[in-house]
The first five atom37 places (N, CA, C, CB, O) and aatype in JSON, in Angstrom:
{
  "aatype": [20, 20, 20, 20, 20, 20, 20, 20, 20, 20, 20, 20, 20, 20, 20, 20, 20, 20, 20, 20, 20, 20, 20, 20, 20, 20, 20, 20, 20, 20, 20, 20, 20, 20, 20, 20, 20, 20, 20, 20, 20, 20, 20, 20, 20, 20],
  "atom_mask": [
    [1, 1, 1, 1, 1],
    [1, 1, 1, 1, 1],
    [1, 1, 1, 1, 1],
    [1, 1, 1, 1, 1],
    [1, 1, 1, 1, 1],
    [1, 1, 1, 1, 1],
    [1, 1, 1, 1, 1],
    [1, 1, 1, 1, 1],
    [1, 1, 1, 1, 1],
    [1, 1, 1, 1, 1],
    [1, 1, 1, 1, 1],
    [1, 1, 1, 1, 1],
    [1, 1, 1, 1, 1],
    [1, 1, 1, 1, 1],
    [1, 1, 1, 1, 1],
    [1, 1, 1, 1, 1],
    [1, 1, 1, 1, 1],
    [1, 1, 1, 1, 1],
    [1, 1, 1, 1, 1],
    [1, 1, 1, 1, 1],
    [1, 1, 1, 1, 1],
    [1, 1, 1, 1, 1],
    [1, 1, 1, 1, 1],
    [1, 1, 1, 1, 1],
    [1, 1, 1, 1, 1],
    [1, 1, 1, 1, 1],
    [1, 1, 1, 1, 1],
    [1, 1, 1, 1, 1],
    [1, 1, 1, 1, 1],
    [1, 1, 1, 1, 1],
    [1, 1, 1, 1, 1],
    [1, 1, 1, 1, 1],
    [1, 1, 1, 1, 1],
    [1, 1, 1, 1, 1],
    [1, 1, 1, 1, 1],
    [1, 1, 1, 1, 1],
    [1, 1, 1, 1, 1],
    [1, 1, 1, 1, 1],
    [1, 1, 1, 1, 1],
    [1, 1, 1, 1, 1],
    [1, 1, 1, 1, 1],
    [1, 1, 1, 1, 1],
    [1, 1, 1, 1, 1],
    [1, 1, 1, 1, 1],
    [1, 1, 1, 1, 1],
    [1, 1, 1, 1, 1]
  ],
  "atom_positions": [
    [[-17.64, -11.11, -1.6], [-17.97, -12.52, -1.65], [-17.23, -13.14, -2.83], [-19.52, -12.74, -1.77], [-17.11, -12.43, -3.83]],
    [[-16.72, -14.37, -2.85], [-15.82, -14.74, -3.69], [-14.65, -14.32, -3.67], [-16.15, -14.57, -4.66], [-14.38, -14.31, -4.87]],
    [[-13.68, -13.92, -3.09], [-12.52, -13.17, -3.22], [-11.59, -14.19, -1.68], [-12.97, -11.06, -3.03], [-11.77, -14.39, -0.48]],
    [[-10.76, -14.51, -2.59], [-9.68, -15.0, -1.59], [-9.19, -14.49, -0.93], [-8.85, -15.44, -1.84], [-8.88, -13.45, -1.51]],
    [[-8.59, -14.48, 0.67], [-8.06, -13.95, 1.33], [-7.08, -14.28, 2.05], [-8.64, -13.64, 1.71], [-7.2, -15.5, 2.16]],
    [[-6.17, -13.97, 2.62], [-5.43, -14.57, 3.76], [-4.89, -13.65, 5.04], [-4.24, -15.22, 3.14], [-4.36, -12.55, 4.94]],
    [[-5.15, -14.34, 6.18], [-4.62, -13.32, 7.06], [-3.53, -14.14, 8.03], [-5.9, -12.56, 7.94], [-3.06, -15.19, 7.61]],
    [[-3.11, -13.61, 9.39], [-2.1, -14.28, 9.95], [-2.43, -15.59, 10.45], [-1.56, -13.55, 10.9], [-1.61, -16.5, 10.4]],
    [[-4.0, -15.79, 11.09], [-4.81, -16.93, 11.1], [-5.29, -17.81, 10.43], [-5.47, -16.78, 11.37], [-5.34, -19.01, 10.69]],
    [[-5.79, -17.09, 9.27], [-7.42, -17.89, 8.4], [-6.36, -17.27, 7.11], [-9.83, -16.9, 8.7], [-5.51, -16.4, 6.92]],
    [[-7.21, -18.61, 6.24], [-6.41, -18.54, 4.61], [-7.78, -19.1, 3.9], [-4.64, -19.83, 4.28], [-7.92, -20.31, 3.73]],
    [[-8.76, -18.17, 3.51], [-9.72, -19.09, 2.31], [-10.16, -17.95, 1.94], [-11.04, -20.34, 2.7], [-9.58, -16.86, 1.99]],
    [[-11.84, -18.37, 1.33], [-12.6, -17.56, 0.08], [-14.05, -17.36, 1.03], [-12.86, -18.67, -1.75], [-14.84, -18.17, 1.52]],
    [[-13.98, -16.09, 1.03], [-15.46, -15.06, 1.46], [-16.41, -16.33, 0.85], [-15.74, -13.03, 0.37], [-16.23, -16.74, -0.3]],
    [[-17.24, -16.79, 1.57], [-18.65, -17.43, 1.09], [-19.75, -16.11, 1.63], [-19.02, -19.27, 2.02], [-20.42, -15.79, 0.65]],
    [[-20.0, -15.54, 2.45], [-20.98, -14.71, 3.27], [-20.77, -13.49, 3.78], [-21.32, -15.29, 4.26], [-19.74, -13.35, 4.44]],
    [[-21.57, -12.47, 3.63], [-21.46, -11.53, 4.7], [-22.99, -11.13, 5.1], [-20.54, -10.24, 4.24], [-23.85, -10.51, 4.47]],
    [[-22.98, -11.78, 6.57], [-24.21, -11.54, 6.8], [-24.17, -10.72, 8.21], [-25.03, -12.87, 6.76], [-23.84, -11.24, 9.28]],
    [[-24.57, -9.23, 8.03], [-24.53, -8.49, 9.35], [-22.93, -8.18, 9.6], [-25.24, -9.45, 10.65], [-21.97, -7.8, 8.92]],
    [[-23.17, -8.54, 10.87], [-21.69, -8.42, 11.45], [-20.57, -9.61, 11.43], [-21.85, -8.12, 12.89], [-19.45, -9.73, 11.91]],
    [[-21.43, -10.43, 10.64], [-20.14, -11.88, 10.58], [-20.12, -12.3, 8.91], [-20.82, -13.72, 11.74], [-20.93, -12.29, 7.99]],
    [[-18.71, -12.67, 9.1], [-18.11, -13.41, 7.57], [-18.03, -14.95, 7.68], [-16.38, -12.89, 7.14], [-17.64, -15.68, 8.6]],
    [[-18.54, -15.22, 6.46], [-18.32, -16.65, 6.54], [-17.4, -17.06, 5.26], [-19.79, -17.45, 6.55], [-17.56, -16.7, 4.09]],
    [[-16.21, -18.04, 5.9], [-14.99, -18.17, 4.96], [-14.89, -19.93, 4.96], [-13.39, -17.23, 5.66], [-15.1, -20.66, 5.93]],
    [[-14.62, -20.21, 4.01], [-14.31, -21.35, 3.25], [-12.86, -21.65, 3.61], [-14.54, -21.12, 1.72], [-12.06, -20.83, 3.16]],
    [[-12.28, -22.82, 4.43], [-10.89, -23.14, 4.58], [-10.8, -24.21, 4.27], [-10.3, -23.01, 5.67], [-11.8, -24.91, 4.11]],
    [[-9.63, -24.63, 4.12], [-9.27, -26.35, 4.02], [-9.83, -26.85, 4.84], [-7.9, -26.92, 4.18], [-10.21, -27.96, 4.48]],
    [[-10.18, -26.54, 6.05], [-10.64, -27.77, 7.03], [-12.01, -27.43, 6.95], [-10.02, -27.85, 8.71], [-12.77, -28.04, 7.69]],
    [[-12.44, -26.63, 6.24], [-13.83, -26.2, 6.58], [-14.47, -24.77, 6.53], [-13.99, -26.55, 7.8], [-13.9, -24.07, 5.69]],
    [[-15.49, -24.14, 7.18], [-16.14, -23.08, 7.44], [-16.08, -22.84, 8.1], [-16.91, -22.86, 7.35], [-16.6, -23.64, 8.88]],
    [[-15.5, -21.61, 8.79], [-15.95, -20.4, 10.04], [-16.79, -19.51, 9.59], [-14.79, -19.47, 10.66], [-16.98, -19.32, 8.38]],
    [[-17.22, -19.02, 10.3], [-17.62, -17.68, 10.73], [-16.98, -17.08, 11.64], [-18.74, -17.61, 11.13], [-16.69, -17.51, 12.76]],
    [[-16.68, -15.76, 11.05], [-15.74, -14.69, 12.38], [-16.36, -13.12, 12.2], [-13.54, -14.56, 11.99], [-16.5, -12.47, 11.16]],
    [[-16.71, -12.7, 13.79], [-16.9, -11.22, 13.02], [-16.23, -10.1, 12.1], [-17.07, -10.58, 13.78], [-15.02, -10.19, 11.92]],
    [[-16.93, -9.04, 11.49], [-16.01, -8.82, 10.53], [-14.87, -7.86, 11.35], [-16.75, -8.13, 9.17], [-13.74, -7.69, 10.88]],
    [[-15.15, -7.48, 12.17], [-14.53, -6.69, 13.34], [-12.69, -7.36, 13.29], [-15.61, -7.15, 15.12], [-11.69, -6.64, 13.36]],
    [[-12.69, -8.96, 13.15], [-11.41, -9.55, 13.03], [-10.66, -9.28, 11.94], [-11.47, -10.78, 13.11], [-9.43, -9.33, 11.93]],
    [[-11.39, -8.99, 10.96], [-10.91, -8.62, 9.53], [-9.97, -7.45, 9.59], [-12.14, -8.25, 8.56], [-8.81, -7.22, 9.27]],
    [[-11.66, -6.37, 10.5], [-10.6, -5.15, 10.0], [-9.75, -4.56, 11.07], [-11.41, -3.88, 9.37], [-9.28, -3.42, 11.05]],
    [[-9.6, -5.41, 11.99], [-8.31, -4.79, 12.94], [-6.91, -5.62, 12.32], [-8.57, -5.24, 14.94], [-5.77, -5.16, 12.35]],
    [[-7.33, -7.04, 11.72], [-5.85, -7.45, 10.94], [-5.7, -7.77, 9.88], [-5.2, -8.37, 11.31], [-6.53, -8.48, 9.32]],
    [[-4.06, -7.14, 8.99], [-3.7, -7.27, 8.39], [-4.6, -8.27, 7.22], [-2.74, -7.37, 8.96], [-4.88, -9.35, 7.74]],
    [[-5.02, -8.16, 6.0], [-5.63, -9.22, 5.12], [-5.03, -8.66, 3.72], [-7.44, -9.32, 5.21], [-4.74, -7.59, 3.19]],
    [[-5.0, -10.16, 3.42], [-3.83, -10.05, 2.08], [-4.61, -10.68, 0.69], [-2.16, -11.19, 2.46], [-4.21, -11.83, 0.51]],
    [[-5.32, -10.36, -0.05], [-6.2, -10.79, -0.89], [-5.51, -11.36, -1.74], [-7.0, -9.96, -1.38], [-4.71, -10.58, -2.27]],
    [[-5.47, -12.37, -2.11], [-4.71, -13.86, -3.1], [-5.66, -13.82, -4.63], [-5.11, -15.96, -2.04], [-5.44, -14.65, -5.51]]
  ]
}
């Protein structure tokens, strides 16, 4: 939580990990994605 990230999609900062989903902070806003997306791609911690 707190830790910047970027992947080929999504570019922001861990707000959540609740269960099986992350919740990330972007310029346009908040997603949630499971973490399942994380760890099949590439993530580049900024």
């Amino acid at each position: 939580v707190g830790d910047a990230i970027k992947t080929k999609k999504i570019e922001g900062t861990i707000e959540a990990i609740e269960g099986i989903l992350v919740t990330i902070k972007t310029k346009e806003g908040k997603i949630v994605i499971p973490i399942e997306d994380l760890v099949q791609n590439k993530v580049e911690l900024k």
